[in-house]
LUMSEZA-756187 format. One record per residue (C-alpha): residue in three letters; x, y, z; residue number from 1. Coordinates in Angstrom, 1 decimal, always signed. Example, Ala and Ser with C-alpha at 12.3 -4.5 7.8 and 13.67 -1.06 7.14 Angstrom:
<recs>
{rec ala {+12.3 -4.5 +7.8} 1}
{rec ser {+13.7 -1.1 +7.1} 2}
</recs>
This chain:
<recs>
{rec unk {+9.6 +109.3 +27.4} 1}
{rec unk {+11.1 +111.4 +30.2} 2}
{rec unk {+13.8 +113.9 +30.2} 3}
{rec unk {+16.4 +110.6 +32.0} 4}
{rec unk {+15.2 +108.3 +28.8} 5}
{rec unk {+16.2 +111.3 +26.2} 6}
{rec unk {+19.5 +111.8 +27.5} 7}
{rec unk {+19.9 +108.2 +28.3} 8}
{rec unk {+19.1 +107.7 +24.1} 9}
{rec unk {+21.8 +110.5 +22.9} 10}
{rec unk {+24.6 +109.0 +24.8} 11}
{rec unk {+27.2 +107.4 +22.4} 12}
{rec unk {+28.6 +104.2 +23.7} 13}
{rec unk {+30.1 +103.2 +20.6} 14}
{rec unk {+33.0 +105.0 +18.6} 15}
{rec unk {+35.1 +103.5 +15.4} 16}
{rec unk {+35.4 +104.2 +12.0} 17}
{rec unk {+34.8 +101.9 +9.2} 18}
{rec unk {+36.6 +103.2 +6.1} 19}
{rec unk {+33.8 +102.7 +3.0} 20}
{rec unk {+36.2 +104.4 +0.9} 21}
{rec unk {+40.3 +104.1 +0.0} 22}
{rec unk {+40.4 +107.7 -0.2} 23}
{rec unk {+39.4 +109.7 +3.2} 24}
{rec unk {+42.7 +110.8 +5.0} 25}
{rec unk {+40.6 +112.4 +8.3} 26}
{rec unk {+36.9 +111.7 +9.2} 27}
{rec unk {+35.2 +113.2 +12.0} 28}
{rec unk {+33.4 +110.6 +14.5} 29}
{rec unk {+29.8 +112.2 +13.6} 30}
{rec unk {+28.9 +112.9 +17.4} 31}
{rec unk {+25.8 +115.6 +16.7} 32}
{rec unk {+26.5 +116.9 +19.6} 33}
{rec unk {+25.9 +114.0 +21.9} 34}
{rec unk {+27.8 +113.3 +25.0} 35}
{rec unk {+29.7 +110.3 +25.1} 36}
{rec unk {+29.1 +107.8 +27.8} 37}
{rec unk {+31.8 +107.3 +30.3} 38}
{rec unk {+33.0 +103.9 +29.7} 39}
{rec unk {+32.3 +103.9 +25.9} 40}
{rec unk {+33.8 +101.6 +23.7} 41}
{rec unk {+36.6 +103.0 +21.1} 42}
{rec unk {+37.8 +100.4 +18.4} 43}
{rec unk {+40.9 +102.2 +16.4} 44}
{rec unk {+41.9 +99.8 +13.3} 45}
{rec unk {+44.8 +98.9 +12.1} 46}
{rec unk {+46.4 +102.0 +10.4} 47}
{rec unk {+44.2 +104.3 +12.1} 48}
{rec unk {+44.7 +107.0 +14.7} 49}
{rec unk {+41.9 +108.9 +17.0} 50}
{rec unk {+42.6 +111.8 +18.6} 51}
{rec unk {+40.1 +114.0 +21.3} 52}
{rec unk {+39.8 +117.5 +21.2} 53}
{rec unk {+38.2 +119.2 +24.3} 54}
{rec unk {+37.1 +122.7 +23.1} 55}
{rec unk {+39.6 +122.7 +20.7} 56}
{rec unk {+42.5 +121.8 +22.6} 57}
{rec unk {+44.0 +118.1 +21.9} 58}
{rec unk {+43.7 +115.9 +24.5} 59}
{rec unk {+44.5 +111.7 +24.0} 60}
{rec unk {+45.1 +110.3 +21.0} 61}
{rec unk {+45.1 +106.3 +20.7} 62}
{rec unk {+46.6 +103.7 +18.3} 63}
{rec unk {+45.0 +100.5 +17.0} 64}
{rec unk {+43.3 +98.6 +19.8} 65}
{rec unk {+40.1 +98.5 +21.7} 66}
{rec unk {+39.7 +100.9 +24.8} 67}
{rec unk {+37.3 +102.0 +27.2} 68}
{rec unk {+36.7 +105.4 +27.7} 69}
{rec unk {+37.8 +105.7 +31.2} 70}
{rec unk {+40.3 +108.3 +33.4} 71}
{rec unk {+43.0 +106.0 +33.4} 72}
{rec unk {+42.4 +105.2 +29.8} 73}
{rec unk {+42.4 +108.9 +28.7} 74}
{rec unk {+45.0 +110.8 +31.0} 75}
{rec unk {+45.1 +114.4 +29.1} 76}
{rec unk {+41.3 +114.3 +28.9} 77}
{rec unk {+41.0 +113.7 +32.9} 78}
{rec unk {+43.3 +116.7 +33.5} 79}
{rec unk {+42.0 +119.3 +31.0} 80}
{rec unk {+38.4 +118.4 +32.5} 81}
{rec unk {+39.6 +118.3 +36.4} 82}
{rec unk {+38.2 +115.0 +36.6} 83}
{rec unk {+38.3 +112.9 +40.0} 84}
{rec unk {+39.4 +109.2 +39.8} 85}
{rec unk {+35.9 +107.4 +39.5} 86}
{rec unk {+34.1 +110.4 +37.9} 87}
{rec unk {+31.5 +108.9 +35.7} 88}
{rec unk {+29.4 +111.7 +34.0} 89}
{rec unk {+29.1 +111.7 +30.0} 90}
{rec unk {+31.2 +114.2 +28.7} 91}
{rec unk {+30.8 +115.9 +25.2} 92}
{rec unk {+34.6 +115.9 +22.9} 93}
{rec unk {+35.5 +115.8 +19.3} 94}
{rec unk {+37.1 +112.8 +17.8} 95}
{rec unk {+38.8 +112.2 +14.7} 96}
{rec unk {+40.2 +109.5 +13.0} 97}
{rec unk {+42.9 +109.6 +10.5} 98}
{rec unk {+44.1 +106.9 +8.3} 99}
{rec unk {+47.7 +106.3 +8.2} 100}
{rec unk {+48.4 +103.6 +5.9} 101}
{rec unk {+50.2 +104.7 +2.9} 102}
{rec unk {+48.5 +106.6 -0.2} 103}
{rec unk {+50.3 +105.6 -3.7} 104}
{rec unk {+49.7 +107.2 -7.2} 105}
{rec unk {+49.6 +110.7 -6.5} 106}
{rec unk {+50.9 +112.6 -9.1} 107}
{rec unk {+53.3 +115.5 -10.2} 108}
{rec unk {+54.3 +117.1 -13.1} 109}
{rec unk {+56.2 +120.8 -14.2} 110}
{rec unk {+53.3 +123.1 -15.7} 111}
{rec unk {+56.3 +124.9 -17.8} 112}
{rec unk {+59.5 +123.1 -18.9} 113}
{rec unk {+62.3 +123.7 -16.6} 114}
{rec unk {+65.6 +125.3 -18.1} 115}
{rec unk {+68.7 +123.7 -16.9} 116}
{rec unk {+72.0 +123.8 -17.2} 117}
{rec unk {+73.0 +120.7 -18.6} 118}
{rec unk {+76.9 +119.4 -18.6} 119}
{rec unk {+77.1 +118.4 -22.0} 120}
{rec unk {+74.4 +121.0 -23.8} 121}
{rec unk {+74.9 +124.3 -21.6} 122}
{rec unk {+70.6 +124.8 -21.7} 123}
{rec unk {+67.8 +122.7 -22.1} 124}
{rec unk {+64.3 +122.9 -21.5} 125}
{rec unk {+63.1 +119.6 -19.6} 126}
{rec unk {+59.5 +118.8 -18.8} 127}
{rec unk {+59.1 +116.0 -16.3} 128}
{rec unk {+56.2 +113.5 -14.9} 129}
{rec unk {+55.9 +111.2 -12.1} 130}
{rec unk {+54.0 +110.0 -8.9} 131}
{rec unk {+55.1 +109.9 -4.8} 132}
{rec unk {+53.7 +108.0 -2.0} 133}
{rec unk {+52.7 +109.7 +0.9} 134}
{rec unk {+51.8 +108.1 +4.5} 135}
{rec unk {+50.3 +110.7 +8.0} 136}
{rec unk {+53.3 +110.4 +9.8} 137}
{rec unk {+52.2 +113.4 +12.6} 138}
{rec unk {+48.6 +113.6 +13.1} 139}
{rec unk {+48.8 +117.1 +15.3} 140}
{rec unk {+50.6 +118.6 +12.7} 141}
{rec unk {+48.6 +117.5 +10.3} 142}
{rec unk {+45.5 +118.7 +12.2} 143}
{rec unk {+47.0 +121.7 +12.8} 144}
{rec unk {+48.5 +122.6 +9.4} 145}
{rec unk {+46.9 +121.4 +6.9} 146}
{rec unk {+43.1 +119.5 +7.7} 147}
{rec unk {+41.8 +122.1 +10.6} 148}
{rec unk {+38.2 +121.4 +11.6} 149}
{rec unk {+36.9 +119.8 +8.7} 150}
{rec unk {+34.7 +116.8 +9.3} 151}
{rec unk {+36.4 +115.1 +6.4} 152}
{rec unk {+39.8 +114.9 +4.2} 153}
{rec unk {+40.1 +113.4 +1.2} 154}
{rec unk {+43.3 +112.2 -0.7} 155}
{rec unk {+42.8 +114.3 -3.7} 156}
{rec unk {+42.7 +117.8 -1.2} 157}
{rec unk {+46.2 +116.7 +0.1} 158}
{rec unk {+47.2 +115.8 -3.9} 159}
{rec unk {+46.1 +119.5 -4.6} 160}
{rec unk {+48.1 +121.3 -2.1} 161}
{rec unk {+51.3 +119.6 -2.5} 162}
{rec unk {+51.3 +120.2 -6.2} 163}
{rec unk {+52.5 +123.8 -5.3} 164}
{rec unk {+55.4 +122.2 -3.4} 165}
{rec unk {+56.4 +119.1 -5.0} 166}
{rec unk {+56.6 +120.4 -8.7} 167}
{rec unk {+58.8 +123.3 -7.8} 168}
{rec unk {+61.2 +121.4 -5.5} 169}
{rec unk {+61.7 +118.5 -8.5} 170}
{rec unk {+63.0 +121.6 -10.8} 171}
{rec unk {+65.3 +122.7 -7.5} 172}
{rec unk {+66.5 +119.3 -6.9} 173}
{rec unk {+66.8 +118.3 -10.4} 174}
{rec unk {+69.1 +121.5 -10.6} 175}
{rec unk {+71.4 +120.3 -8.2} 176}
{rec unk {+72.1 +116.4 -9.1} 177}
{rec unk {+73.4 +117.9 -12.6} 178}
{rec unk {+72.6 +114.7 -14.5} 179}
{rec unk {+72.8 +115.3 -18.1} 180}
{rec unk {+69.2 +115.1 -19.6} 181}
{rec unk {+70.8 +111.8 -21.7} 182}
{rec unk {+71.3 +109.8 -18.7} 183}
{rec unk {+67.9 +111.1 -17.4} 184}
{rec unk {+66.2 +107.7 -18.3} 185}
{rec unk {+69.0 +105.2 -17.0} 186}
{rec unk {+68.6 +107.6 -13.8} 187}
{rec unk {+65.1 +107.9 -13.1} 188}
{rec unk {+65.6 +105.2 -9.7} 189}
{rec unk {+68.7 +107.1 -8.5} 190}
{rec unk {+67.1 +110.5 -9.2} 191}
{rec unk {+64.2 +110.0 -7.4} 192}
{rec unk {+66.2 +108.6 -4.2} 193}
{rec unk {+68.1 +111.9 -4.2} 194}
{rec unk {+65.3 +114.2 -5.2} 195}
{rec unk {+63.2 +112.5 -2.6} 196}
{rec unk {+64.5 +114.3 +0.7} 197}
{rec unk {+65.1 +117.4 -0.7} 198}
{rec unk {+61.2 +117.6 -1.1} 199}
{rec unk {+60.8 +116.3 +2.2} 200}
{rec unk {+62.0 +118.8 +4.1} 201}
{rec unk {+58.9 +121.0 +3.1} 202}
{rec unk {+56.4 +118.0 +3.9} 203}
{rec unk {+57.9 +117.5 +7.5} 204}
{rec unk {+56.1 +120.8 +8.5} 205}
{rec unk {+52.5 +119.3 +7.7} 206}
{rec unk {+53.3 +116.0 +9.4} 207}
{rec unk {+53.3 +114.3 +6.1} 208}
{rec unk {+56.1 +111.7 +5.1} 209}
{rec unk {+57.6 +111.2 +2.0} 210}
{rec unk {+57.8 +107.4 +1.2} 211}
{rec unk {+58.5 +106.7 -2.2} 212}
{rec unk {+59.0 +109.4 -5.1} 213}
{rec unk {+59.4 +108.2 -8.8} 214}
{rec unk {+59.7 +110.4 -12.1} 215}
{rec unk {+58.1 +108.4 -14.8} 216}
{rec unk {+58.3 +110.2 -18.0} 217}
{rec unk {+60.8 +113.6 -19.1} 218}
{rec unk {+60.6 +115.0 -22.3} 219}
{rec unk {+62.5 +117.5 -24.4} 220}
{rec unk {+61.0 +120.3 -26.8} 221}
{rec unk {+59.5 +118.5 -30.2} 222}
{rec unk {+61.9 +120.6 -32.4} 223}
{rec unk {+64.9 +119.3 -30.4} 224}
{rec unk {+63.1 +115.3 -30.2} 225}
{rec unk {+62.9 +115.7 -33.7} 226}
{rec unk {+66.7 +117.1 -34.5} 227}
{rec unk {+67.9 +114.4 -32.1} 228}
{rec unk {+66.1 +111.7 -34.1} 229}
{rec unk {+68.1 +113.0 -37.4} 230}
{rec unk {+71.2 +113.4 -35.3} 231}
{rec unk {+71.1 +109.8 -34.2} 232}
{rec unk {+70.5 +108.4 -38.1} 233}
{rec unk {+73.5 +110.7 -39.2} 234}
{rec unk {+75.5 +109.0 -36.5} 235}
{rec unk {+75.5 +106.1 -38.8} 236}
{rec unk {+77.3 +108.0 -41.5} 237}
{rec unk {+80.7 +107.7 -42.1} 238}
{rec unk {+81.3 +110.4 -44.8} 239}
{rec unk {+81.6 +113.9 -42.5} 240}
{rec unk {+80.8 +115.9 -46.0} 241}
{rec unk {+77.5 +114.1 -45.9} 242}
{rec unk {+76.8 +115.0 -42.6} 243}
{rec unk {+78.0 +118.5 -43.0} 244}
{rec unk {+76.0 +119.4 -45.8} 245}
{rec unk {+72.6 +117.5 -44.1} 246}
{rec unk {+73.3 +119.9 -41.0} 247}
{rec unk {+73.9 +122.9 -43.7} 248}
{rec unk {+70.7 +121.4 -45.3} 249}
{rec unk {+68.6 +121.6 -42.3} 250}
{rec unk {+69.8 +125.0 -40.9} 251}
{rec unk {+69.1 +126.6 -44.1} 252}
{rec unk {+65.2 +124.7 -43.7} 253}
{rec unk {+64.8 +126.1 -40.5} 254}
{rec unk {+66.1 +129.8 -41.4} 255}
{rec unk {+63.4 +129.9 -44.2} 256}
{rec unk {+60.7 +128.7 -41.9} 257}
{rec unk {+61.6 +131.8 -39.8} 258}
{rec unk {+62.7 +134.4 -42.3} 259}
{rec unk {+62.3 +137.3 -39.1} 260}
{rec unk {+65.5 +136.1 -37.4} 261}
{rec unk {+65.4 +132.4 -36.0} 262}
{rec unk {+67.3 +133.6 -32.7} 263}
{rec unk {+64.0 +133.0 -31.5} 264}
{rec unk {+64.2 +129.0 -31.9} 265}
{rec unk {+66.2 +129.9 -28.3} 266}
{rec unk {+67.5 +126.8 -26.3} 267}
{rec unk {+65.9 +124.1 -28.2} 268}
{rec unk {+67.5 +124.4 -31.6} 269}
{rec unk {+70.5 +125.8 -29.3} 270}
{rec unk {+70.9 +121.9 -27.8} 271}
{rec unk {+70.3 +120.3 -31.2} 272}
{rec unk {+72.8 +122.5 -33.0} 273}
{rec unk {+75.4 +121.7 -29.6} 274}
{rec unk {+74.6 +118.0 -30.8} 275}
{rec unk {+76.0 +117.9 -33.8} 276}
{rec unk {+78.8 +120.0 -32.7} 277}
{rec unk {+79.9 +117.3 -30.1} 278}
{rec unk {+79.3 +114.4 -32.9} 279}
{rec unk {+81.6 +116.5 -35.4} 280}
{rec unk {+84.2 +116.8 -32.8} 281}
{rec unk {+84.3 +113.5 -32.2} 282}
{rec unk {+85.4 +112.7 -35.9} 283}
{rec unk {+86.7 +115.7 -36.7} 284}
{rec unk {+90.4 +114.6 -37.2} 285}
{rec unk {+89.9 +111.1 -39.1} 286}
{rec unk {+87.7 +112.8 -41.2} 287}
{rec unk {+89.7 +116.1 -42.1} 288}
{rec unk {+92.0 +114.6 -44.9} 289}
{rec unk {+88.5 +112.8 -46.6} 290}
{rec unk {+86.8 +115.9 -46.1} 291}
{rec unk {+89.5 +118.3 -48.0} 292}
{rec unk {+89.3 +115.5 -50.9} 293}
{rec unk {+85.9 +115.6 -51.4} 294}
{rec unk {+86.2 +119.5 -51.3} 295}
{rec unk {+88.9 +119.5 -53.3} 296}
{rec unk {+87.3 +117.2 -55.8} 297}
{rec unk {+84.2 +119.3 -56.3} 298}
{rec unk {+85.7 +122.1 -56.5} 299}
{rec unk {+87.7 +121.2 -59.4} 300}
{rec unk {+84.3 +119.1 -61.1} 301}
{rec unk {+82.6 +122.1 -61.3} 302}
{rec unk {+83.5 +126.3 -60.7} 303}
{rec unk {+80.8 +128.0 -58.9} 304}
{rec unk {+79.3 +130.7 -61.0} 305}
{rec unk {+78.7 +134.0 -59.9} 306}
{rec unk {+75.3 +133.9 -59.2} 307}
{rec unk {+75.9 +130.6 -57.0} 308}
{rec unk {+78.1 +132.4 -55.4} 309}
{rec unk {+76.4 +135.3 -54.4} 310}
{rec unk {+73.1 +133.0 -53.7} 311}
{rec unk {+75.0 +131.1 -50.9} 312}
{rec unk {+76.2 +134.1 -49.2} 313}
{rec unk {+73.1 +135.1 -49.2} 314}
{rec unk {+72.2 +131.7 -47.4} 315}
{rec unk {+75.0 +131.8 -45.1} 316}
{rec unk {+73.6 +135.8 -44.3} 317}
{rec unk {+70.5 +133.7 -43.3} 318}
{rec unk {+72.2 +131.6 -41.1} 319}
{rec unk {+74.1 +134.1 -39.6} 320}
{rec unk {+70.6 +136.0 -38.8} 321}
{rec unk {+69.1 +132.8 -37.4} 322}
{rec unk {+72.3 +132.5 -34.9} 323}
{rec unk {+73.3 +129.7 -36.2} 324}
{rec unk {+77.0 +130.7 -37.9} 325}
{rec unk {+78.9 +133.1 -35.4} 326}
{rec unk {+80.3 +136.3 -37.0} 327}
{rec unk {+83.5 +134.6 -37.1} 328}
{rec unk {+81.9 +132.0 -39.3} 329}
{rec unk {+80.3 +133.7 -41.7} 330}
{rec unk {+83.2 +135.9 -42.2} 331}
{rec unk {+85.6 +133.2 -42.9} 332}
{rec unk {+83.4 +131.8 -45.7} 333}
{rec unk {+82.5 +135.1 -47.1} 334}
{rec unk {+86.2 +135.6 -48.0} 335}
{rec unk {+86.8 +132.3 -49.3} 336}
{rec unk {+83.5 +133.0 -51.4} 337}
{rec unk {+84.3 +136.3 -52.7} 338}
{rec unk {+87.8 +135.0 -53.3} 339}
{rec unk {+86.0 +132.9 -56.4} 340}
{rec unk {+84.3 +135.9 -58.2} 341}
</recs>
């Protein structure tokens, strides 16, 4: 074989990309360093893009079609190279094809439970879940920002890096809608709509667009899930004594659990305890007259002995420790206590 036949052989006359995979964002036509032929054939598919680099600089780019590689077909290409009209010598480029449909069920999630301010509970500590769509909506941008020279970009790369972005702009953009974490779950359309270009103005910069973005699951600390599971049973009962003394019952349970000071339990036990403040208000007036009755009635069933007396001061000391009772509080019921001894 002579030198003509050996060139002849390395000249590529054939460029496209057949995607064997659902997952490659950018793939690198492998050229080995072969010079394509002038008058090569380029196929770009539907939701594809190639682009030419000549020595690193971009030259065409072309959309779905069939083309031949000739000057009028590749306008940048003929001007970077000073090529005549009619110049038909192979010519050695880079070419890379990037997909550009759109890539579903990439997901996010906070790390560490964002604390907002909530309307109705002043703090809470939310963890949230979801997944976004995203589609190539630049490929020089995304070239240049985010794939560089790599012969190959996979979904799960792009997934990576914009978990640094997306997860920290939810927790800014959640800040800002100020939907109570209640109405979370009748919102999670409606949140995602406004959420959505708030994290797309960081995404524009690597050429990436933003089509859909969906939160799929929050979730609240366990201790406040499980005090909001009692609260909503204790919403069922009429008799505001009943539900004082469960609360009394349960503050007194969680005090003993954490004998150190329970100012600790911190904005958890701080929403819970807000909870059944907002349910007592609620009823507070129908239920005053009942409430003085059934004081009034146990009071006069049976006198608290001394020792009772000093054992639920020391309880109410307890609670006053955990931050549960204010100062206020506990002073009010101290007197009315030591009144009885």
């Amino acid at each position: 074989m002579g030198l003509f036949d050996f060139i002849k052989g390395e000249l590529i006359e054939v460029i496209d990309w057949v995607e064997k995979d659902k997952d490659t964002v950018v793939w690198k036509f492998p050229d080995r360093d072969a010079n394509i032929k002038y008058g090569a054939n380029l196929t770009v598919r539907e939701s594809q893009t190639a682009l030419f680099l000549n020595e690193g600089e971009f030259a065409d780019h072309f959309e779905p079609g069939r083309f031949e590689l000739l000057t009028e077909n590749m306008p940048l290409l003929t001007s970077l190279k000073n090529w005549k009209t009619g110049f038909k010598s192979p010519f050695l480029c880079d070419v890379y094809f990037f997909s550009q449909k759109t890539f579903t069920g990439l997901k996010w999630g906070t790390p560490n439970p964002v604390i907002l301010r909530d309307p109705e509970f002043k703090q809470v500590r939310v963890k949230a879940f979801g997944v976004y769509f995203i589609k190539i909506k630049d490929v020089h941008k995304f070239f240049t920002e985010f794939a560089g020279t790599k012969s190959q970009v996979k979904i799960s790369e792009v997934e990576e890096k914009l978990r640094d972005i997306v997860s920290p702009k939810f927790a800014e953009a959640l800040a800002e809608t100020e939907v109570s974490v209640l109405d979370m779950v009748a919102n999670y359309t409606e949140l995602g709509d406004k959420i959505a270009p708030i994290i797309q103005k960081d995404l524009d910069a690597f050429g990436i667009e933003l089509t859909k973005f969906q939160i799929t699951s929050t979730s609240l600390p366990k201790e406040v899930e499980e005090f909001y599971d009692k609260m909503t049973n204790m919403n069922m009962v009429d008799d505001m004594n009943k539900f004082q003394q469960f609360q009394t019952a349960q503050a007194i349970e969680k005090a003993a659990d954490n004998p150190g000071g329970g100012a600790g339990e911190g904005i958890g036990m701080g929403m819970g305890f807000g909870m059944a403040n907002m349910m007592m208000n609620q009823q507070q007036q129908p239920q005053n007259q009942n409430q003085n009755t059934a004081n009034n009635a146990q009071n006069s069933s049976k006198a608290q002995t001394r020792e009772e007396v000093l054992a639920t001061l020391k309880e109410l000391g307890s609670l006053k420790e955990a931050g549960i009772l204010t100062d206020e509080e506990f002073d009010t019921k101290k007197k009315e206590l030591l009144a009885r001894l």
